[in-house]
C-alpha positions, 0 to 999 in steps of 0.5 A: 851640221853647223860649221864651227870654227874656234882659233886658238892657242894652247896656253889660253885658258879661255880657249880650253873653257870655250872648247869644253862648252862646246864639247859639252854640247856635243858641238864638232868644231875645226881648230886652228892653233895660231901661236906657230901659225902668222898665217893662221893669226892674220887670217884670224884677225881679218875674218874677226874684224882686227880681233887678235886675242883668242879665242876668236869663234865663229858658227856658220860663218859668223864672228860670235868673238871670244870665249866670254862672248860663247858663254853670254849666248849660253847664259841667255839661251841662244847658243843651242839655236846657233848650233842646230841651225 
């Protein structure tokens, strides 16, 4: 199964639409809540390449961005492949 990991916060809108496309897809994902974490946030922002909105997404280890971005791979067809790989 594919890793997902997904930074978040819960106030963010675009993290719950990010977290509901994956759900829809029946896709597991990891879940890091940064707004109590700086921890979380600096390695968020280390692993994105100094990205610090949320959310930041990853599959298999690699930095897909943010929610628009999740979204953009949907729209052209690709995200299903990300997620069986």
């Amino acid at each position: 199964m594919t890793k997902i990991e997904i930074y978040t916060t819960p106030l963010c809108g675009f993290c719950h639409a990010a977290k509901r496309l994956l759900n829809k897809k029946g896709a597991a994902f990891t879940e890091y809540d940064v707004s109590r974490d700086p921890e979380k946030r600096q390695e968020m922002m280390r692993r994105a390449n100094g990205g610090y909105t949320v959310p930041q997404i990853f599959i298999a280890g690699n930095h897909i961005g943010g929610c628009d971005d999740l979204f953009e791979l949907e729209h052209e067809g690709r995200l299903d492949a990300l997620l069986a790989a």
